[in-house]
MMTF fields as JSON, N, C-alpha, C and O atoms, coordinates in Angstrom:
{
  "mmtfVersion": "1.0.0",
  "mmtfProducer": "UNKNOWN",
  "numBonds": 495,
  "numAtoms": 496,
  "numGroups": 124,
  "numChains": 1,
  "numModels": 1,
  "chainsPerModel": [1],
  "groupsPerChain": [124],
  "chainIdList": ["A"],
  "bondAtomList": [4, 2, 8, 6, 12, 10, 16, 14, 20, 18, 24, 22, 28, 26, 32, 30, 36, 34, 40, 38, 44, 42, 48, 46, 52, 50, 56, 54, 60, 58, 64, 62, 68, 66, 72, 70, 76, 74, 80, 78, 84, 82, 88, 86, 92, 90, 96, 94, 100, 98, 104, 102, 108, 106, 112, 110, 116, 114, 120, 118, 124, 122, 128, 126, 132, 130, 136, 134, 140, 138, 144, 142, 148, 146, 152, 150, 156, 154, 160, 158, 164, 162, 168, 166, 172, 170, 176, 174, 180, 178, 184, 182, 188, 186, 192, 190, 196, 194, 200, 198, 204, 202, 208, 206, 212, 210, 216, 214, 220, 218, 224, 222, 228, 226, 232, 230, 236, 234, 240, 238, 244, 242, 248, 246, 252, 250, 256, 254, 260, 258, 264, 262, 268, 266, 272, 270, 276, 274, 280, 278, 284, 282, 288, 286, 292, 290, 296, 294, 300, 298, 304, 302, 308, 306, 312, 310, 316, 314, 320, 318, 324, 322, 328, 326, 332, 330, 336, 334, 340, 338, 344, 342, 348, 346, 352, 350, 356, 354, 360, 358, 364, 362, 368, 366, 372, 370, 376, 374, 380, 378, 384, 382, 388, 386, 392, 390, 396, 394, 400, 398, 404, 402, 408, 406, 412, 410, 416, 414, 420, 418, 424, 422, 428, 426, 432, 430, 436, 434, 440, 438, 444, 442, 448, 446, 452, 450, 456, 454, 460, 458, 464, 462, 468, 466, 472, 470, 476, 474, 480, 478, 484, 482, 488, 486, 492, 490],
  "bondOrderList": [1, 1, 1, 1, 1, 1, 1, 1, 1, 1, 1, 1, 1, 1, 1, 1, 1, 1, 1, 1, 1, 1, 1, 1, 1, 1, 1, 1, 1, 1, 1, 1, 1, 1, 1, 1, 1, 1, 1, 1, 1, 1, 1, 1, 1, 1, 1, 1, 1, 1, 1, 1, 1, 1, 1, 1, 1, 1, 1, 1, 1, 1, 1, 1, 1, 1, 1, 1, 1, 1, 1, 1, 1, 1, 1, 1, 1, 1, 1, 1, 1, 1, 1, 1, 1, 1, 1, 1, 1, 1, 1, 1, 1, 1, 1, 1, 1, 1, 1, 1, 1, 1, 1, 1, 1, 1, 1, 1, 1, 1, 1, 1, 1, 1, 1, 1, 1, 1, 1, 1, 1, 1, 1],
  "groupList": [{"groupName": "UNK", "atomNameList": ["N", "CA", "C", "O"], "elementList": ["N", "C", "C", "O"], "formalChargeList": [0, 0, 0, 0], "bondAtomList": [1, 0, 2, 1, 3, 2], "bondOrderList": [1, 1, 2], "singleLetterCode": "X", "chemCompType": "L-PEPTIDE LINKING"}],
  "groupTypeList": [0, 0, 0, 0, 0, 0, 0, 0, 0, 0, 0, 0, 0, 0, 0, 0, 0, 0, 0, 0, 0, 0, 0, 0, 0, 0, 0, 0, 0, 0, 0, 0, 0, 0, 0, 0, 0, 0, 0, 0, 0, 0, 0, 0, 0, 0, 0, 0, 0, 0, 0, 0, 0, 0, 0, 0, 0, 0, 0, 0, 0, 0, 0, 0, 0, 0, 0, 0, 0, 0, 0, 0, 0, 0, 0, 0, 0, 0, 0, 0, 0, 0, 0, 0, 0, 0, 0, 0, 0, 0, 0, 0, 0, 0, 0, 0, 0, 0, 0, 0, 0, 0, 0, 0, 0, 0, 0, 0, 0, 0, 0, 0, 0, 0, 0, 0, 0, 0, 0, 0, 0, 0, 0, 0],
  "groupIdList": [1, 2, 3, 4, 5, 6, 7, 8, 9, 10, 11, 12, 13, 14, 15, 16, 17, 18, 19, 20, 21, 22, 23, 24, 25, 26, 27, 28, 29, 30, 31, 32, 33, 34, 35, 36, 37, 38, 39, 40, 41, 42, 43, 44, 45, 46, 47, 48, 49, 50, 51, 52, 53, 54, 55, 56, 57, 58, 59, 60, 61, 62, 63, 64, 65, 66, 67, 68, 69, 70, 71, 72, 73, 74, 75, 76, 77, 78, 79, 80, 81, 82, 83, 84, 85, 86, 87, 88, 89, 90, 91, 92, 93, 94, 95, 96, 97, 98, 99, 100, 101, 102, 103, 104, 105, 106, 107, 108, 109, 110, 111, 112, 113, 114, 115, 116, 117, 118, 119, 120, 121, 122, 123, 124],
  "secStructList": [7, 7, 2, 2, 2, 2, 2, 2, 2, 2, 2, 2, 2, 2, 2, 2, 2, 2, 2, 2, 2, 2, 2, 6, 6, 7, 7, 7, 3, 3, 3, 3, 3, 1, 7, 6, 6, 3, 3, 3, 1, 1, 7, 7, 1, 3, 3, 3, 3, 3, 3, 1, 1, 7, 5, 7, 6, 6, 6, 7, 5, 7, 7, 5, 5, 7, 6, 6, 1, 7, 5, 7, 7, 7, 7, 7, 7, 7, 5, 7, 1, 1, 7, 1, 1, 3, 3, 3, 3, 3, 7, 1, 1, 7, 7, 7, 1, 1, 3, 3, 3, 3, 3, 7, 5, 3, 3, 5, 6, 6, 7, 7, 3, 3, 7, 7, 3, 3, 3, 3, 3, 3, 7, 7],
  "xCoordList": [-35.816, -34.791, -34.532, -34.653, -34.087, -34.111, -32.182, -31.081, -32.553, -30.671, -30.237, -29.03, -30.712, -30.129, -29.445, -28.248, -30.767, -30.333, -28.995, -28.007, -29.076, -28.222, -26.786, -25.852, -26.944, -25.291, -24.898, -23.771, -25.581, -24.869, -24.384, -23.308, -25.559, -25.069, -23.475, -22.367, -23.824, -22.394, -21.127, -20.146, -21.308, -19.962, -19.967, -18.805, -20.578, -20.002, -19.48, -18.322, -19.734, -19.061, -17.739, -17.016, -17.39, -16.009, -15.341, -14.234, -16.06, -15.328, -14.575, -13.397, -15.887, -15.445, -14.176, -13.611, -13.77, -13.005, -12.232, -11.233, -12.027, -10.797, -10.173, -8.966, -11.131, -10.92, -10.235, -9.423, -10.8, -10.46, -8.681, -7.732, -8.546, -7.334, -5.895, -4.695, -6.653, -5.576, -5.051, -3.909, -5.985, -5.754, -4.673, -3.651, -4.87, -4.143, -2.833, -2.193, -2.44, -1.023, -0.339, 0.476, -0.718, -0.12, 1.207, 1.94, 1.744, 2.985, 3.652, 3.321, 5.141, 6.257, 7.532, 7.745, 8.187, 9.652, 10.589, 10.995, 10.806, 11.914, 13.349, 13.847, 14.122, 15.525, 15.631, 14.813, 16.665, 17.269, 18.726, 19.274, 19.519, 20.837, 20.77, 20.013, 21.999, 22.749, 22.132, 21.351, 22.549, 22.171, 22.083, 22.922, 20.954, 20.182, 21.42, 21.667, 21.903, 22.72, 24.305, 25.075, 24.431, 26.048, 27.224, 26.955, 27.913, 29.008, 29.466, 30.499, 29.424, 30.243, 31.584, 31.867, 32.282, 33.74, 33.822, 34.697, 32.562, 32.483, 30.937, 30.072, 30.631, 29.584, 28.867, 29.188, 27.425, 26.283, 26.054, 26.144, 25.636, 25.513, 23.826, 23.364, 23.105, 21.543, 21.486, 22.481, 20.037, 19.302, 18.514, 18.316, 18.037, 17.322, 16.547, 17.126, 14.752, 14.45, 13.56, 12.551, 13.47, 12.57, 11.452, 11.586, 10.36, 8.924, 8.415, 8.92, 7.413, 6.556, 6.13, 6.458, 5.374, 4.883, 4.723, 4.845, 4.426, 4.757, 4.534, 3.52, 5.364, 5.285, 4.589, 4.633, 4.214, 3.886, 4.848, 4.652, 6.227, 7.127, 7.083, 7.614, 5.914, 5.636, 5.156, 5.039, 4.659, 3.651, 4.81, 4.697, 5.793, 6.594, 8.233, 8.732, 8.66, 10.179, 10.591, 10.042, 11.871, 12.542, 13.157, 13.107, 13.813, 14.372, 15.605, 15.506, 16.644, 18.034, 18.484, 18.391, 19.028, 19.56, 20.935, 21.168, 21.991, 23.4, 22.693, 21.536, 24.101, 24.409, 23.534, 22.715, 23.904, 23.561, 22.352, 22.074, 21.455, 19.773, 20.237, 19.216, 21.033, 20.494, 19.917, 20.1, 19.164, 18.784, 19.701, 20.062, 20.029, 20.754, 19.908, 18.721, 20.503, 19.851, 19.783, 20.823, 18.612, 18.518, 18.162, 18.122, 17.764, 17.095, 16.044, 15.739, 15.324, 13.772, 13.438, 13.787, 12.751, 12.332, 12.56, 12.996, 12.288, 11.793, 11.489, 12.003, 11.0, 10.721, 12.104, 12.344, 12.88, 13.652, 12.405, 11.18, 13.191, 12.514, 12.34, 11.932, 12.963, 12.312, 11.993, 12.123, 11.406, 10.765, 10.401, 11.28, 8.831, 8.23, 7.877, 7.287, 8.47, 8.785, 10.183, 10.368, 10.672, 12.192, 11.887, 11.438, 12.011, 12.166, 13.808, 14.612, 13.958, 15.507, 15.418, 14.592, 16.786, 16.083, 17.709, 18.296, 18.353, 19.373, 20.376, 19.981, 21.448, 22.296, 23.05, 23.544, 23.088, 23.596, 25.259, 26.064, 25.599, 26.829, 27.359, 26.624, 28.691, 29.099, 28.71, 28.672, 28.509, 28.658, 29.873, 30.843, 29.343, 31.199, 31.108, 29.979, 31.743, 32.144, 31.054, 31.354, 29.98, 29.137, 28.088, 28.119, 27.226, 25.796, 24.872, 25.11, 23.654, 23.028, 21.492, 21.087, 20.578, 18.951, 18.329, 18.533, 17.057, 16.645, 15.041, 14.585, 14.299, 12.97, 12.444, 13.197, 11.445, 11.153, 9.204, 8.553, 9.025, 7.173, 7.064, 7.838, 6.136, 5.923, 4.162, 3.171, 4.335, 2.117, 2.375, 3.333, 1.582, 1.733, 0.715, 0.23, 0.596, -0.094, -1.434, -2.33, -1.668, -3.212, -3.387, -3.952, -3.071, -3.077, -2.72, -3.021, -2.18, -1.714, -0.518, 0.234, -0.408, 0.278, 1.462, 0.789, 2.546, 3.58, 4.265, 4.175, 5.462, 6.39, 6.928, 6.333, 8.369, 9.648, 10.991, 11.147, 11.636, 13.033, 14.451, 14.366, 15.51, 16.384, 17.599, 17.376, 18.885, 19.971, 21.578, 21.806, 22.274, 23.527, 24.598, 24.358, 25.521, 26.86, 27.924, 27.893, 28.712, 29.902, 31.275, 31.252, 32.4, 33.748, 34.346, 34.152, 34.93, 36.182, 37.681, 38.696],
  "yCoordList": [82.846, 82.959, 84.419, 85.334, 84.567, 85.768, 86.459, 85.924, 87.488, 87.813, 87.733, 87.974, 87.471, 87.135, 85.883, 85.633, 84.907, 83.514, 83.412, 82.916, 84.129, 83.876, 84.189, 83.69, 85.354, 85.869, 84.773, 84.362, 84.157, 82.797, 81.937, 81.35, 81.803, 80.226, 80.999, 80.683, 82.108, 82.577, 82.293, 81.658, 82.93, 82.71, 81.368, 80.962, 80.685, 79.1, 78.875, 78.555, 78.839, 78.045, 78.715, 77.937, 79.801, 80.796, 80.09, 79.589, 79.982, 79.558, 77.861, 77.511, 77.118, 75.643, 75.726, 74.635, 76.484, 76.596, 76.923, 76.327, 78.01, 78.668, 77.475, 77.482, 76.394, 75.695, 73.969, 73.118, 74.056, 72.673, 73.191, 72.47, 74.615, 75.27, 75.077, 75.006, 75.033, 75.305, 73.683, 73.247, 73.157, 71.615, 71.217, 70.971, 71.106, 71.163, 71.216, 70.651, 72.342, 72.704, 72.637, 73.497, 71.18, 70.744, 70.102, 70.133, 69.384, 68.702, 69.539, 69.791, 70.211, 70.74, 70.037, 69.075, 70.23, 69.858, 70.698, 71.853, 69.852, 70.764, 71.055, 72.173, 69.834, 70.005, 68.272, 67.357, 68.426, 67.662, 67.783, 68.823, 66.139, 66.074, 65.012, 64.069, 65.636, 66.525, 68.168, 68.58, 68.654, 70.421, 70.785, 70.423, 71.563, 72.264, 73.599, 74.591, 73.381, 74.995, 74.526, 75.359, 73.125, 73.03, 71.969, 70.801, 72.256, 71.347, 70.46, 70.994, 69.216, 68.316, 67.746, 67.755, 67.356, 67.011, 65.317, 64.67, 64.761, 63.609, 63.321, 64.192, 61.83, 61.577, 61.152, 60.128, 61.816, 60.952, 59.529, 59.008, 58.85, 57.319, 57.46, 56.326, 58.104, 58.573, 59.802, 60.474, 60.219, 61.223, 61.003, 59.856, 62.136, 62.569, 63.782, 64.868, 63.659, 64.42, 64.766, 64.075, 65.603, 65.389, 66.517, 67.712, 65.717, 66.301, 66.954, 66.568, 67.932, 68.425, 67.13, 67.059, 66.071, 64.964, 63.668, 63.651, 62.546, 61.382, 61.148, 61.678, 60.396, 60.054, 58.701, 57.685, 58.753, 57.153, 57.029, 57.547, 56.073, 55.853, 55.605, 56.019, 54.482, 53.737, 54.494, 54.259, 56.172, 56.784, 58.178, 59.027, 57.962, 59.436, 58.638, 57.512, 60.257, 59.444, 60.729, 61.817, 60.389, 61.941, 60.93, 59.7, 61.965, 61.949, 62.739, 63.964, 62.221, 62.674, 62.819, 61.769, 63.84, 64.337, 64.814, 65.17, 64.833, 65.77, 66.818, 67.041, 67.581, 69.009, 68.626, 69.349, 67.755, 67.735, 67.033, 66.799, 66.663, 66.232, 64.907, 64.318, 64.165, 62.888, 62.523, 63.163, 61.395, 61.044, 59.841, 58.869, 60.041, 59.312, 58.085, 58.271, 56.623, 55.497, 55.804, 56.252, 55.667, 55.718, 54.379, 53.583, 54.103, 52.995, 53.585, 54.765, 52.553, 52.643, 53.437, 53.045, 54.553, 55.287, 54.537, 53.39, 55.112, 54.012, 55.222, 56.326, 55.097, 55.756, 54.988, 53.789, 56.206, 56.12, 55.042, 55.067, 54.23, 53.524, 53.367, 52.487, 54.986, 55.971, 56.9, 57.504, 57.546, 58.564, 58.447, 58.496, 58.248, 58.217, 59.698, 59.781, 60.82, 61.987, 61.896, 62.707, 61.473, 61.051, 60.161, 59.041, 60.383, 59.519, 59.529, 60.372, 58.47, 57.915, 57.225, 56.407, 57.886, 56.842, 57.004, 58.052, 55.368, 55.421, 55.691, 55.436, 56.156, 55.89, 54.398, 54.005, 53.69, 52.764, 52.919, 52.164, 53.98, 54.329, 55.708, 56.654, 55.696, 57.052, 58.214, 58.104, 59.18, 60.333, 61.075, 61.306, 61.393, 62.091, 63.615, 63.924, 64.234, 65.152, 66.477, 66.62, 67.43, 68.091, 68.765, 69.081, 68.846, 69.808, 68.609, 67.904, 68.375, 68.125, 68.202, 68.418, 68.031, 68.533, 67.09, 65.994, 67.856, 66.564, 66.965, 67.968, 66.12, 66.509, 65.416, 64.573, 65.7, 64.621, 65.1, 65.59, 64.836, 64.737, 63.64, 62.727, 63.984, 63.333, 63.039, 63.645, 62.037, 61.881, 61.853, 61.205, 62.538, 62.784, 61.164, 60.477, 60.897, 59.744, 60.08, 59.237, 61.652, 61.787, 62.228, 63.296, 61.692, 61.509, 63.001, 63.236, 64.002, 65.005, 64.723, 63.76, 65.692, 65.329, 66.637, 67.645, 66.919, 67.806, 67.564, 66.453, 68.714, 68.065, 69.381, 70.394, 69.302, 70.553, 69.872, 68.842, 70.771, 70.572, 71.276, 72.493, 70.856, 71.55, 71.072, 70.114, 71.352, 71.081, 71.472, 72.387, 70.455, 70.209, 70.068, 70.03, 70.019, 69.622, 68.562, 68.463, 67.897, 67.148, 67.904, 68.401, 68.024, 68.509, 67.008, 66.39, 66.783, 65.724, 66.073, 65.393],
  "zCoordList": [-21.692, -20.686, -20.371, -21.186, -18.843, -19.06, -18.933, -18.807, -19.025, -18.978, -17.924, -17.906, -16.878, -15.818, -15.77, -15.627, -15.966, -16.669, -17.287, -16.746, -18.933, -19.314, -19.433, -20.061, -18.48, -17.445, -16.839, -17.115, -16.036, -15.351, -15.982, -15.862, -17.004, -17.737, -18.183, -17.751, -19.196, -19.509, -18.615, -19.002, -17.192, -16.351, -16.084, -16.112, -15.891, -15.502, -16.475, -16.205, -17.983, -19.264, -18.67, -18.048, -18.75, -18.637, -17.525, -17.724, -16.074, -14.88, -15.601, -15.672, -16.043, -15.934, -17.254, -17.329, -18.008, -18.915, -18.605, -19.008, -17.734, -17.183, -16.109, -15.866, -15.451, -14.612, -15.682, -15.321, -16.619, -17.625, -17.872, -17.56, -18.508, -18.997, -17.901, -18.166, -16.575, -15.443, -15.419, -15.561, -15.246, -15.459, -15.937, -15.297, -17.37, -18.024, -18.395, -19.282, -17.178, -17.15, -16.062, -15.729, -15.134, -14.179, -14.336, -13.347, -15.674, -15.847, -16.696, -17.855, -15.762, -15.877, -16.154, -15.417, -16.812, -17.092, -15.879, -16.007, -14.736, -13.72, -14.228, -14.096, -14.919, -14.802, -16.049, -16.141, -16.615, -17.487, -17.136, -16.772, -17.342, -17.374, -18.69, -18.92, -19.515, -19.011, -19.185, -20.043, -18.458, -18.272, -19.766, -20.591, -20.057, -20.793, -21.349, -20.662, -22.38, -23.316, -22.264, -21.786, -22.14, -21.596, -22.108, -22.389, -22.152, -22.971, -22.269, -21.865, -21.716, -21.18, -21.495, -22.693, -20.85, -21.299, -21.396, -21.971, -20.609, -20.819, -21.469, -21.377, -22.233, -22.658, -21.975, -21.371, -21.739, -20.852, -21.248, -22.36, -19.705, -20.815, -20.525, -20.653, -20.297, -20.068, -20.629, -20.901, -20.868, -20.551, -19.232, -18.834, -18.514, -17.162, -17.385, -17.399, -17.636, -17.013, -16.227, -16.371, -15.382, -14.465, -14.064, -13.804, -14.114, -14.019, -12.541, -11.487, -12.583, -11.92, -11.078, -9.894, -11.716, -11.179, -12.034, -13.259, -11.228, -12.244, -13.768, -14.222, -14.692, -15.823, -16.261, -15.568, -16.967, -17.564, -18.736, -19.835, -18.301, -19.445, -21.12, -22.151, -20.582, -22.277, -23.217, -24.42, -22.115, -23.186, -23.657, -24.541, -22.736, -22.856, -23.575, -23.577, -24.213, -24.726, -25.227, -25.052, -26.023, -26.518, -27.731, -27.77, -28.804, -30.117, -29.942, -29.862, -29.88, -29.795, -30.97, -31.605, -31.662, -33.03, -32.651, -31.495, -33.737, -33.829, -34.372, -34.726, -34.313, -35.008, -36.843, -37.409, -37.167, -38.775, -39.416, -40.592, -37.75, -37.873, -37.992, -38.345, -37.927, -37.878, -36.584, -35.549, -36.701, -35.346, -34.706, -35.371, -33.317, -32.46, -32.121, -31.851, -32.109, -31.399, -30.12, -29.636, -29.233, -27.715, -27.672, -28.61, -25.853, -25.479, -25.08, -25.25, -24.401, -23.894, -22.576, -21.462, -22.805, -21.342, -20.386, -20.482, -19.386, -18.239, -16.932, -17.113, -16.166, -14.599, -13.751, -13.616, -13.257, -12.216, -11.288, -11.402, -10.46, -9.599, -8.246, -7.488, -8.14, -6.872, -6.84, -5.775, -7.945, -8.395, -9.71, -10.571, -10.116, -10.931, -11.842, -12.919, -10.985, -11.977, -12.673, -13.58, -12.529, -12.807, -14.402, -14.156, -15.672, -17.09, -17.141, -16.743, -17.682, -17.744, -18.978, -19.383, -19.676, -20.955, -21.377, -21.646, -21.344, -21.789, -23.452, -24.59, -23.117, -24.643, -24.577, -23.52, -25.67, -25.967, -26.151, -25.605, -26.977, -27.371, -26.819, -26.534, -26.71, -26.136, -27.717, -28.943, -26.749, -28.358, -28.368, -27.646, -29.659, -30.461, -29.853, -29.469, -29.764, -30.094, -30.687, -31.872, -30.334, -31.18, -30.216, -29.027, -31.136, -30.223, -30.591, -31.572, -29.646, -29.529, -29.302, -28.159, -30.368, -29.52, -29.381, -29.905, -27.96, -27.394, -27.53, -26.982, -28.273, -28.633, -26.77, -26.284, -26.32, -25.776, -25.999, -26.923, -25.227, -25.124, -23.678, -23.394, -23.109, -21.783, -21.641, -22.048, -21.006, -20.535, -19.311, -18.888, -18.532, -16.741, -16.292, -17.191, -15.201, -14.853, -14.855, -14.893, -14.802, -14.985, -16.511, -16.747, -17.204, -18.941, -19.36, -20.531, -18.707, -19.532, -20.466, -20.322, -21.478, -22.61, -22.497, -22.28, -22.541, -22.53, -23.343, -23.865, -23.897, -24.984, -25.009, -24.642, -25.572, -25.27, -26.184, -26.839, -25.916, -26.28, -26.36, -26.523, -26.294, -25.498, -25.998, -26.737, -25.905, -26.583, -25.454, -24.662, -25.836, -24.986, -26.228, -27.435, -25.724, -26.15, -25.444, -24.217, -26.087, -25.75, -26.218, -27.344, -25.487, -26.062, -25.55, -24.504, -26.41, -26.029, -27.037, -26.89]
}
């Protein structure tokens, strides 16, 4: 082979990698309610958050914890059902009083995989 050859082969591996990498990082977290580092005066009866572009519910979800790590009962994801970037995933019970973190993880409809987390508060 000669080095000419193998300059090319080189930049395509690089291009199609740099091109697999970009991919990749098409599904964004836009906005969560309740608001991200804010104290509410009332209790959400949901979480909301909402994506770059559509979710696949069954495959995406979050882990709600207090201040002292336990984990909170939620309900079952689901896709808002006019916007499939939209995950909705209800609380069963009002919450007390505290800080809150929200683990979630998301699969975009074109099987990307995302995952974050973020933390609120309640005052009552």
């Amino acid at each position: 082979m000669s080095r000419n050859t193998i300059a090319i082969a080189a930049l395509a591996v690089l291009a199609i990698g740099a091109l697999a990498t970009s991919a990749d990082a098409h599904l964004k977290l836009k906005s969560v309610s309740p608001a991200s580092d804010v104290s509410s005066k009332v209790s959400p009866e949901e979480i909301k958050l909402n994506f770059s572009e559509g979710v696949i519910a069954k495959f995406s979800g979050l882990e709600l914890k207090d201040e002292a790590g336990k984990t909170i009962t939620t309900g079952v994801p689901v896709n808002d059902p006019g916007d499939r970037r939209q995950l909705v995933v209800p609380l069963p019970a009002p919450l007390v009083a505290g800080r809150y973190t929200v683990t979630w993880h998301a699969v975009s409809e074109d099987t990307h995989r995302v995952k974050g987390e973020y933390s609120f508060g309640v005052d009552r």
